[in-house]
N, C-alpha and C positions, 0 to 999 in steps of 0.2 A: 392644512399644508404641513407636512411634514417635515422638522426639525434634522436634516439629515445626519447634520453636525452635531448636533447633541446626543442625537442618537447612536451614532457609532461612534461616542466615545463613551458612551455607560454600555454600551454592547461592547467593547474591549478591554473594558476592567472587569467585565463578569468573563471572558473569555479565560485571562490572564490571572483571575484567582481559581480558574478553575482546570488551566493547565499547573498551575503549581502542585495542586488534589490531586492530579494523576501520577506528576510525576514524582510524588513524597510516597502515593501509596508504592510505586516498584522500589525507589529509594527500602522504603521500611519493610516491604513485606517479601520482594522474591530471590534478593542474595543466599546464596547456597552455602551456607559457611562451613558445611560438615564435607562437600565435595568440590567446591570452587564453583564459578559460576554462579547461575541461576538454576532454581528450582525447575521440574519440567512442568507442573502443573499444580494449583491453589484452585482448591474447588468453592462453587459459591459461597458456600459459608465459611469461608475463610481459612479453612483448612488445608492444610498440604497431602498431595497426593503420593503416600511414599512408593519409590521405585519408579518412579512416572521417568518415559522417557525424553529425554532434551530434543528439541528441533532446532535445526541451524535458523530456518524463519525468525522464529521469536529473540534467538541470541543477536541474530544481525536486527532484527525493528527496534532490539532494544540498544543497540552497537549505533545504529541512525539516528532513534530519537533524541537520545542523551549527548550525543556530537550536536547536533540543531541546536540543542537546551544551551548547550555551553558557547557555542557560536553566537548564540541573540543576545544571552542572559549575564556571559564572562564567569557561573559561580562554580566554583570548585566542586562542590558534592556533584555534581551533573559531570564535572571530566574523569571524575574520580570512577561515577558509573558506568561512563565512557568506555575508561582504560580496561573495568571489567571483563567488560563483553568483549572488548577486541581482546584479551586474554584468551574468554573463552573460545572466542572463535576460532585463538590460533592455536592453543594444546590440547584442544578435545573434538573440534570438526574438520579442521585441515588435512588434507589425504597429502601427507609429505612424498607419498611411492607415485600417486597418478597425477595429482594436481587436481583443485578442486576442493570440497566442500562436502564430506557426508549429510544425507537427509536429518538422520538422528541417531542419536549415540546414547545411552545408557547414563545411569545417573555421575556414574565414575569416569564415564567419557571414551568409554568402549562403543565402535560401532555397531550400529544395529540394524539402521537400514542405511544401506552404504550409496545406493544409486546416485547418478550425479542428476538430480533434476534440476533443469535449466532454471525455474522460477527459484530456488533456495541460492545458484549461482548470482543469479540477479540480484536478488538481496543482499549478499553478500558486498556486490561491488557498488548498491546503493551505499550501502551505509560507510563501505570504506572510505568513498567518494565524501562522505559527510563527514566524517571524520578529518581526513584533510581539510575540508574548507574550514575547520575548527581550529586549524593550526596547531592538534594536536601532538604529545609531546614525539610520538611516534608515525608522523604526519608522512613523512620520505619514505618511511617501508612499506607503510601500508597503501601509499600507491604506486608501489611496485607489483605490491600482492593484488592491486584492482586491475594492473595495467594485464599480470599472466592470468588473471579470470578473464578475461576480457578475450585476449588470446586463444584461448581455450575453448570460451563459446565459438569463437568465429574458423576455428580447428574442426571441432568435431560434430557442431550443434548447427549451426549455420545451412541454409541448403541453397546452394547455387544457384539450382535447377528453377523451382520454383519459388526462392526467398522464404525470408522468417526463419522459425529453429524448431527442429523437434521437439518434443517434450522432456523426453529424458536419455539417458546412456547409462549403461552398465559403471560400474565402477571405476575400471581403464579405459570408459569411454569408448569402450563399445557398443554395437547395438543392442536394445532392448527392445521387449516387448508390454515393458509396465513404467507406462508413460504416465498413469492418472496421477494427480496432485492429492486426492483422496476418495474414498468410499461414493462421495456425493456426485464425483467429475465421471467422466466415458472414457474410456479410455482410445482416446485417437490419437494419432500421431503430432495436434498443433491445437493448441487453444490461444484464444481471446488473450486470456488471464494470464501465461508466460508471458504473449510480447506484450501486453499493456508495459507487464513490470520488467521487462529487457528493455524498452524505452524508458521507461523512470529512471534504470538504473542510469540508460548508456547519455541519458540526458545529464545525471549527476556529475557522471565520468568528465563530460565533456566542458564541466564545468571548472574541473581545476587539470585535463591532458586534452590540448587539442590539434588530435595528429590528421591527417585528411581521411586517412580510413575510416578514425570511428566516426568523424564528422559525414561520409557517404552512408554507412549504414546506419547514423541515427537519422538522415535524409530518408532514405530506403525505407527506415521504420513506419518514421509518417506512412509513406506511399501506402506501405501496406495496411495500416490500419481502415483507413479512406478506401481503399480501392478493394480491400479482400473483406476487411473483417467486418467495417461497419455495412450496414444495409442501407443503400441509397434514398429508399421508396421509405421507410422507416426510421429512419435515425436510429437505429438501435445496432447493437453489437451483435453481430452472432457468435455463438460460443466455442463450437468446437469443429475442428476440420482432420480431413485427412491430408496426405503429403501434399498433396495436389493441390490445394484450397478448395476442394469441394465441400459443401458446410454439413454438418449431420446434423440431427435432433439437439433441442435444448431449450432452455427456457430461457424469458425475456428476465434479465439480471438488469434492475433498474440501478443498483448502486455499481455496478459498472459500468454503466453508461453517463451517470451523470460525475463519476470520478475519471474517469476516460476524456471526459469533454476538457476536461482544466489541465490534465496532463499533457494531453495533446497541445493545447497551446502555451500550456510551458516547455515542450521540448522544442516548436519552432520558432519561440522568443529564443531561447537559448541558443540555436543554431543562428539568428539573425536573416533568417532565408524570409523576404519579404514578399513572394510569392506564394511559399506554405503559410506563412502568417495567413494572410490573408481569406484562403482555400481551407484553415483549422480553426480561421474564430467564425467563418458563416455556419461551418461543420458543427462547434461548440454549442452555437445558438440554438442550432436544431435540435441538436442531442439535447440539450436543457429542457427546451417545451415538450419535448416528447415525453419527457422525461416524469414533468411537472404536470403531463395532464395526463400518463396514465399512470405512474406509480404512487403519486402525493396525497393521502387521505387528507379530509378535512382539518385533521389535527394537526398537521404540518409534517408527520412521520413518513416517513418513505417505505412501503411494500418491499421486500427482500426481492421475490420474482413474479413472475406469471406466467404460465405454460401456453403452450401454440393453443391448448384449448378452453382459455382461457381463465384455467385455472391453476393455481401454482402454489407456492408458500407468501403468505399473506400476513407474516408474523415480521416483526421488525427488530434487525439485528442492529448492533451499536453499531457499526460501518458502514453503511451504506447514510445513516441519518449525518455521521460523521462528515460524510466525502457530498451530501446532500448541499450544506449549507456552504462551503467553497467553491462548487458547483456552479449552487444559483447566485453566489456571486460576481462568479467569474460570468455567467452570462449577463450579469446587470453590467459590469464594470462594459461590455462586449456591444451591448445594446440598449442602455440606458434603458431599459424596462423593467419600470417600478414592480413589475410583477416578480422579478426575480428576486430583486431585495425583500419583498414580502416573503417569499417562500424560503430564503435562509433565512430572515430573521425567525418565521415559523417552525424550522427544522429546529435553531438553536432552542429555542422556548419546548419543543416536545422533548427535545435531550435532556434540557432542566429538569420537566416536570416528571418523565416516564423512565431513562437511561441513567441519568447520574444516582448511582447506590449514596445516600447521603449516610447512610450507618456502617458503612463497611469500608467505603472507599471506590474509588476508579467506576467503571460503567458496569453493566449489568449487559450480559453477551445478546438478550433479547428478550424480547418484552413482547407479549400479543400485539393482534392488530389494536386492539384496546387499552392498551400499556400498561397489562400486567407480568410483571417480571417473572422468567423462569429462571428459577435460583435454583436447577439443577446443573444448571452450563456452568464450566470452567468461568473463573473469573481472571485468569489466567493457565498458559499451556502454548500447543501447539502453533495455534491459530489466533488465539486470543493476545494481545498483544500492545502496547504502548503506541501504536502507530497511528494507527488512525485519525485515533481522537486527538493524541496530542501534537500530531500534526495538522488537523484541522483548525485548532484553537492557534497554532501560529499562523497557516494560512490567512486565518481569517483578521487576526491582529494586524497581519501586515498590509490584508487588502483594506480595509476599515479604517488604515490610517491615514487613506487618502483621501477622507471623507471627514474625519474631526480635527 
């Protein structure tokens, strides 16, 4: 019989020493000291990539992680990094003529790709969102600056007709036709992966401004994940659509389904709607087994995707193992099935033994299905980023506390 108590409390001091790891390595290694900021990209061996361009993504996961850090933790170097990011976010991505947020800008903070993509929006007003709940020292403006994002999406991005948002808009927020997040995504007019993270955000939002609109359209959000985006028959997300919701090609994205599953019921704990409760933890549940019985190898690692034919990328990145073990916690907490807590504790144990770079620092972007590390991936960049992981290592501290 299993010691549950004991166990998640030596499972939250190896959490807890090993979000400190993550966040000493951005501490130590991605300050920009030559252009303010942060660096735009540290390649695996630890090198800096010079001229690399900045992404708004990574300025704001690291503008959100270090707000959380300083919210849980009270320690200074964490609001100190805080204060950075929301520097950088406000004199080098801020579009002070349209409103908004550049994609990416240059090392000196010139724009470079100017589009307003809703998902870097999003980001934005997560992190600012976290910021305020930090009671930082610039707490009142910057939810101001979340309240005219916020605005802005529901301005220009928003669609009546058939709900959800676009993908992207021109710079003034007009229409475009280069919607894709990158190289990897299709380019249609609505993805999966925007509204997950416009509900992350508008869920943040709603956690320090609660006016009755964003409280309708983080309602709404729900509806549409459940009723457009997830597959009933499947438990699985589908990825990409047109205006309409009609769904196109894509592959089975396991680590968005089983980070999906926990966001969704943190956005309708946070609205308090005890009818979505209800309707987003039997939804959770399923997403989780679906989850667990076809993406989870034996080693506790979690499959990146799998295609309609049933073949796909089979390599494992640091986020999906990341959002893995919150996941299956969140469906033990959900359904008290020991099968779940086995499969995070098995996620954390492959992060240990295959993910954490113990010589260099931070995670390793992906590792084979076998867990051999490709140390050609950024170790930071674009995409790469403090988020995940060091928010999984608080997720999981603070669901595990209810357990030791």
């Amino acid at each position: 019989m299993i010691d549950r108590k004991e166990a998640a409390a030596r499972w939250r001091a190896e959490l807890d020493a090993e979000l400190k790891r993550i966040l000493d390595f951005w501490i130590q290694q991605t300050p920009d000291e030559e252009y303010g900021g942060f660096v735009g990209e540290i390649r695996g061996d630890g090198t800096r990539t010079a001229g690399a361009e900045k992404g708004v993504v990574l300025n704001a996961r690291i503008l959100w992680t270090f707000s959380s850090a300083y919210r849980i933790r009270g320690e200074n170097v964490y609001l100190a990094m805080a204060e950075r990011a929301y520097q950088a976010l406000d004199e080098r991505f801020r579009d002070r003529v349209h409103g908004g947020l550049f994609w990416t800008v240059d090392e000196a903070g010139r724009p470079v790709r100017d589009k307003k993509q809703v998902y870097g929006q999003a980001f934005a007003i997560y992190a600012l969102s976290e910021y305020v709940r930090a009671s930082a020292p610039r707490a009142g403006e910057a939810l101001e600056w979340a309240k005219q994002l916020y605005l802005l999406l529901e301005k220009h991005a928003y669609d009546p007709v058939h709900l959800g948002y676009v993908e992207a808009l021109a710079r003034d927020w007009t229409e475009t036709e280069d919607f894709s997040l990158s190289g990897k995504d299709l380019n249609e007019r609505k993805s999966m992966n925007t509204h997950l993270h416009v509900l992350e955000a508008y869920t943040n939002l709603y956690r320090v401004w609660k006016p009755a609109g964003l409280r309708a359209r983080l309602t709404e959000l729900i509806d549409v994940h459940l009723d457009r985006i997830l597959d009933p028959a499947a438990f699985r997300f589908r990825l990409f659509f047109d205006g309409e919701w009609n769904a196109k090609s894509g592959p089975i994205s396991y680590g968005h389904d089983i980070e999906g599953s926990w966001l969704l019921c943190e956005a309708a704990e946070t609205l308090g709607d005890e009818a979505r409760i209800e309707r987003v933890d039997r939804a959770a549940v399923a997403m989780a087994e679906a989850a667990l019985a076809e993406g989870v190898d034996p080693d506790g690692g979690m499959r990146n995707e799998s295609g309609v034919d049933g073949h796909g990328d089979d390599a494992k990145d640091w986020w999906p193992q990341a959002e893995a073990m919150v996941g299956f916690l969140n469906a033990f907490r959900l359904s008290g099935d020991g099968r779940f807590w086995d499969a995070a504790l098995a996620s954390w144990r492959f992060i240990e033994r295959y993910v954490v770079d113990r010589e260099n620092g931070e995670w390793f972007w992906q590792v084979s299905r076998e867990g051999i590390p490709n140390r050609a991936l950024p170790k930071a960049g674009l995409w790469k980023c403090p988020y995940h992981n060091s928010r999984a290592c608080m997720e999981a501290m603070e669901r595990l506390s209810r357990y030791s």
